[in-house]
Backbone as a ProteinNet text record, in pm:
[ID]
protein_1_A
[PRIMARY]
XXXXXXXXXXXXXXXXXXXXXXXXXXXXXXXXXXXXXXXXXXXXXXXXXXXXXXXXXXXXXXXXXXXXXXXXXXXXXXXXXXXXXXXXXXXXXXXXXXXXXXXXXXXXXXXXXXXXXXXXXX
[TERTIARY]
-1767.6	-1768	-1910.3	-1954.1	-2061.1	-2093	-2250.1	-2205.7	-2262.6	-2231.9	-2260.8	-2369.4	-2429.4	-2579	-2554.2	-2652.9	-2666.9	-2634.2	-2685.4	-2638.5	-2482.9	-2419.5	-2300.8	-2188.1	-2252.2	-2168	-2184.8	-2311	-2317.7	-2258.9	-2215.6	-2095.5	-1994.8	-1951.9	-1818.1	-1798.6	-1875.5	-1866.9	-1860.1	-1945.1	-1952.5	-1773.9	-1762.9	-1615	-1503.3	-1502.1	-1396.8	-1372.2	-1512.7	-1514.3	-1482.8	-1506.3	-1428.7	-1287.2	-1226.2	-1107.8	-1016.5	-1085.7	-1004.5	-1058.3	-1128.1	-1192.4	-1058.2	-953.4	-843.9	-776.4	-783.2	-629.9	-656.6	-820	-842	-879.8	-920.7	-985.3	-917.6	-956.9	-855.4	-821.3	-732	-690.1	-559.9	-540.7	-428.9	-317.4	-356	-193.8	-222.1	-108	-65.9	72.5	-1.5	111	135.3	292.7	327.3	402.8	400.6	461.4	531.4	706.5	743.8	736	652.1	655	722.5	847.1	901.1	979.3	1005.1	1042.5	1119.4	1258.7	1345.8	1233	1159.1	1072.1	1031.1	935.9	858.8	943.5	1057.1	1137.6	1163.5	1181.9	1218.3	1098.1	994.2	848.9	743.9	772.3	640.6	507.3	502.7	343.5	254.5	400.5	410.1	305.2	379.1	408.7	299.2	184.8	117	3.3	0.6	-113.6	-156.4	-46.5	-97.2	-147.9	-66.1	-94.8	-281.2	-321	-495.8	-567.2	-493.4	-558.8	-610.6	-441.7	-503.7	-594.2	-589.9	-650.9	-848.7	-858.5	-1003.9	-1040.9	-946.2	-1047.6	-1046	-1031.6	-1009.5	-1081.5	-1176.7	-1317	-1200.4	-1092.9	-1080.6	-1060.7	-1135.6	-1160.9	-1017.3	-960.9	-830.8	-719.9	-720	-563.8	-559.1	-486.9	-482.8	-344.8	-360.8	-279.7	-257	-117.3	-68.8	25.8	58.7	177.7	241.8	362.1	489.2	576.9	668	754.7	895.6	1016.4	1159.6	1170.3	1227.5	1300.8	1423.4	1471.1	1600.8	1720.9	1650.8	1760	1690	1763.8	1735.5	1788.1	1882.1	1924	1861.7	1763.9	1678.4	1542.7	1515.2	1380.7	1332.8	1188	1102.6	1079.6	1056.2	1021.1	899.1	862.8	713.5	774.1	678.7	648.9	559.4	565.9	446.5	440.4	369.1	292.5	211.9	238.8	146.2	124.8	40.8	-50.6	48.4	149.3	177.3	338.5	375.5	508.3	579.6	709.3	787.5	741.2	794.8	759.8	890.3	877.7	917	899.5	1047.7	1078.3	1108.9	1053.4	1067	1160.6	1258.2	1316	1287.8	1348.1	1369.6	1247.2	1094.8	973.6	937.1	858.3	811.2	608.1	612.7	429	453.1	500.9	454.8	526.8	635.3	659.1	567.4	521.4	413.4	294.5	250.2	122.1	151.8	276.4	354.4	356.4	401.2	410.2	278.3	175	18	-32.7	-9	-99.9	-29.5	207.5	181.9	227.8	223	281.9	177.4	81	-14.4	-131	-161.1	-267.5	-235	-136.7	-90.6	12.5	93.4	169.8	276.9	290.4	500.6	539.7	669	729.5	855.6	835	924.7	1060.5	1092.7	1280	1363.7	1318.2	1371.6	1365	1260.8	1298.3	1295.1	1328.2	1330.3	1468.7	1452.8	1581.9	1616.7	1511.9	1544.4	1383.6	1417.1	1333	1359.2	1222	1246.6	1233.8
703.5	667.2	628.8	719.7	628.7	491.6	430.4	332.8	304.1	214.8	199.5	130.7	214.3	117.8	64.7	-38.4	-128.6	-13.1	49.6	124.5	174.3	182	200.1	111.7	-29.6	-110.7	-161	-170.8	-146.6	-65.6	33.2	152	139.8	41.5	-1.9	-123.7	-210.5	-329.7	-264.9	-201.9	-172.8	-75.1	-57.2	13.1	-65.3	-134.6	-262.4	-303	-376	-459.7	-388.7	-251.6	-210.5	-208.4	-178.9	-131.1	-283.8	-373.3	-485	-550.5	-519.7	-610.5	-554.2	-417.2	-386.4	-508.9	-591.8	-683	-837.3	-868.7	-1020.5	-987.4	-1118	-1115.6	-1148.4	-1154.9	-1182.9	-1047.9	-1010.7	-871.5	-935.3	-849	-826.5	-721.7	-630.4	-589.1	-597	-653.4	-652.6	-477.4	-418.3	-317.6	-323.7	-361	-422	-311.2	-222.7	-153.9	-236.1	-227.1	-296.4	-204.9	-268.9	-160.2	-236.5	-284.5	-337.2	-218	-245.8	-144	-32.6	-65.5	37.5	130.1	33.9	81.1	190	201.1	284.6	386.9	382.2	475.7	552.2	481.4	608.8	660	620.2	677.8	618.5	466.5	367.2	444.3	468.4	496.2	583.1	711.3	827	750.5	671.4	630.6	560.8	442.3	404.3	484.6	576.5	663.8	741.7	776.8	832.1	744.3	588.4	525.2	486.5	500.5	457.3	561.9	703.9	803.3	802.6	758.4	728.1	661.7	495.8	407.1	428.3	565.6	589.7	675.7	779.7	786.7	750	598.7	544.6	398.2	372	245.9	120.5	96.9	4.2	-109.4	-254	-381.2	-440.4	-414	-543.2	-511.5	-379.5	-399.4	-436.6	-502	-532.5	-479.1	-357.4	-327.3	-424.7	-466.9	-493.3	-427.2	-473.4	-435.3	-543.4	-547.4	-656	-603.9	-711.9	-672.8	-651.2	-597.7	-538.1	-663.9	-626.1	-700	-713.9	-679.2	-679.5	-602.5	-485.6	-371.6	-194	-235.9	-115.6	-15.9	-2.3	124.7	227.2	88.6	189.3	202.5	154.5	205.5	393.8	390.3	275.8	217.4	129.2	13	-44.5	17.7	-90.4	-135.4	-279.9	-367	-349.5	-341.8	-318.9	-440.6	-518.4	-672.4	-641.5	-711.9	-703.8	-799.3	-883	-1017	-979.1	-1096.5	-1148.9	-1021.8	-984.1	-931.7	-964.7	-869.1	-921.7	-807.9	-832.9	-740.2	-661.4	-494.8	-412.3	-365.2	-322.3	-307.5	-148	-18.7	79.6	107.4	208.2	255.2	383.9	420.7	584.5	652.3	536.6	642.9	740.2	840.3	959.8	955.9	1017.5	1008	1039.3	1178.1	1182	1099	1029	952.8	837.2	845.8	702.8	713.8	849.5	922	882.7	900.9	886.9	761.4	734.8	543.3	465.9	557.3	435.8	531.6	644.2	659	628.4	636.4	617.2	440.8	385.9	258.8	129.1	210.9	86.4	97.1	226.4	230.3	243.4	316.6	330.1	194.7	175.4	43.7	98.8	172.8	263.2	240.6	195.9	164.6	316.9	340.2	447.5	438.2	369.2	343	481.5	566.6	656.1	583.6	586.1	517.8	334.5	289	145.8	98.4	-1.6	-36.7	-155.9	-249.6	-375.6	-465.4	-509.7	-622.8	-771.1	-808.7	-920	-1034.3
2927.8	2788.9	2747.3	2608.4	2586.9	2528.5	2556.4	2544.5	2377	2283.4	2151.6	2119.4	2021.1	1968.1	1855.7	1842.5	1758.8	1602.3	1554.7	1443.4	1445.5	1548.2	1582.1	1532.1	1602.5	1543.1	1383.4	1327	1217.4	1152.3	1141.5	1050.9	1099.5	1230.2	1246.5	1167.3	1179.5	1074.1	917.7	863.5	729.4	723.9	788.6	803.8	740.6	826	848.8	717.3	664.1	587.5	421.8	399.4	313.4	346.2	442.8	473.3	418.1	518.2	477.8	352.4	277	145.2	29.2	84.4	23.6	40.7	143.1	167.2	117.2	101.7	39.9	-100.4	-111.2	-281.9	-408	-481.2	-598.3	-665	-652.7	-736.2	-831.3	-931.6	-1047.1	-977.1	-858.9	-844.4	-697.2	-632.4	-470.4	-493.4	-366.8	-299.2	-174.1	-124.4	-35.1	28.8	150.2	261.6	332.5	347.4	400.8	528.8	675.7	780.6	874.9	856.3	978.9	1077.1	1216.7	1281.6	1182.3	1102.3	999.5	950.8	872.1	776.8	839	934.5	1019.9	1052.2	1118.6	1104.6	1071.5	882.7	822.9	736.7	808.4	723.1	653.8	675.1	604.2	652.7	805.7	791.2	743.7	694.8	600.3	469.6	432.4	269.8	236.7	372.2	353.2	372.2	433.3	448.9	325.7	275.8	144.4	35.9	5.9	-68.3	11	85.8	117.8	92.9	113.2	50.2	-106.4	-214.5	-317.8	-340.1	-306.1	-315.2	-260.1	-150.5	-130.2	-237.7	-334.5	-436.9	-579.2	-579	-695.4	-618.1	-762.8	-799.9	-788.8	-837.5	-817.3	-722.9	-770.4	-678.7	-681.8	-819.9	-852.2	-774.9	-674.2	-628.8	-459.9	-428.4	-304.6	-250.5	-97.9	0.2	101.1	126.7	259.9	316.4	427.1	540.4	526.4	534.6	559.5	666.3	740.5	789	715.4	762.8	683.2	564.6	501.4	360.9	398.3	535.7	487.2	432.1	329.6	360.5	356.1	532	612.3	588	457.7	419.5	288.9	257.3	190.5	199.2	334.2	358.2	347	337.6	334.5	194.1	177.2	70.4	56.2	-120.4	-142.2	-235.7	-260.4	-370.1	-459.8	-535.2	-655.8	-738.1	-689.8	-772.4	-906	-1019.7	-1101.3	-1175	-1242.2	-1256.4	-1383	-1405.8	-1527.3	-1526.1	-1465.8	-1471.3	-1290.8	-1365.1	-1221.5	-1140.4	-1007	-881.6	-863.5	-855.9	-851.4	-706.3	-654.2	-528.9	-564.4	-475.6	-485.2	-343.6	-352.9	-214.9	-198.8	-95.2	-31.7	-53.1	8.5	-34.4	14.5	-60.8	63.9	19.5	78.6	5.7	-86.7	-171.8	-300.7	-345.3	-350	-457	-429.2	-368.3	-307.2	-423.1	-414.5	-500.7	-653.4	-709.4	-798.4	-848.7	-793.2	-816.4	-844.9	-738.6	-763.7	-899.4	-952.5	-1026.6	-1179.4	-1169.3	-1294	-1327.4	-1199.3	-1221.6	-1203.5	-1062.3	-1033	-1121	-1159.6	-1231.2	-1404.5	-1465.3	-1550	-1608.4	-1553.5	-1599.4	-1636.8	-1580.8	-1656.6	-1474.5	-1541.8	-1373.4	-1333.4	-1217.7	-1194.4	-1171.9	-1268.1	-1279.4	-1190.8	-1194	-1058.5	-925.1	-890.8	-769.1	-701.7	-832.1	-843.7	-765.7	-688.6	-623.3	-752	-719.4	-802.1	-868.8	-967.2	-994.9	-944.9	-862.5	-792.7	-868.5
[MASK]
++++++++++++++++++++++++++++++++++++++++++++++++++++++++++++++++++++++++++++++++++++++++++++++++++++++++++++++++++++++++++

């Protein structure tokens, strides 16, 4: 294995620190992957991969991605949350990527919620 230079770890650090500057900070919308074992199952890591895809080509600082573990119902995973500063939190089911794609561009970024695939308002 080789071994890593100092510039190495530098673009591993500068890495990171975008990657995770998605999960702190003060943002206006949290999007929550529920990836507990179910979740994963039936395709969270599907659902989150695409949602970071969106999220790399789009400027915005205000939204913050996490991972969670199950909610609890495992029959309609997988399940995100869609947080938004000053409304209620919207629980999406049965995601797939595109509806994942769907959801961040006309709900997280747009503000129309996808009553299709809405389980419940929390």
């Amino acid at each position: 294995m080789a071994k890593l230079t100092v510039d190495d770890l530098k673009r591993i650090k500068e890495k990171t620190a975008k990657e995770t500057s998605l999960r702190e900070g003060a943002a206006k919308i949290k999007v929550t992957v529920h990836m507990g074992t179910c979740g994963i199952a039936a395709g969270a890591r599907e659902v989150m991969n695409a949602l970071m895809d969106e999220m790399a080509q789009t400027d915005r600082q205000d939204i913050r991605v996490v991972a969670s573990g199950c909610m609890g119902m495992c029959s309609s995973e997988p399940n995100v949350t869609v947080e938004m500063e000053g409304e209620e939190p919207i629980v999406y089911q049965h995601m797939t990527a595109n509806k994942m794609r769907q959801v961040f561009h006309r709900h997280v970024l747009e503000g129309e919620v996808q009553t299709d695939f809405a389980l419940a308002k929390m």
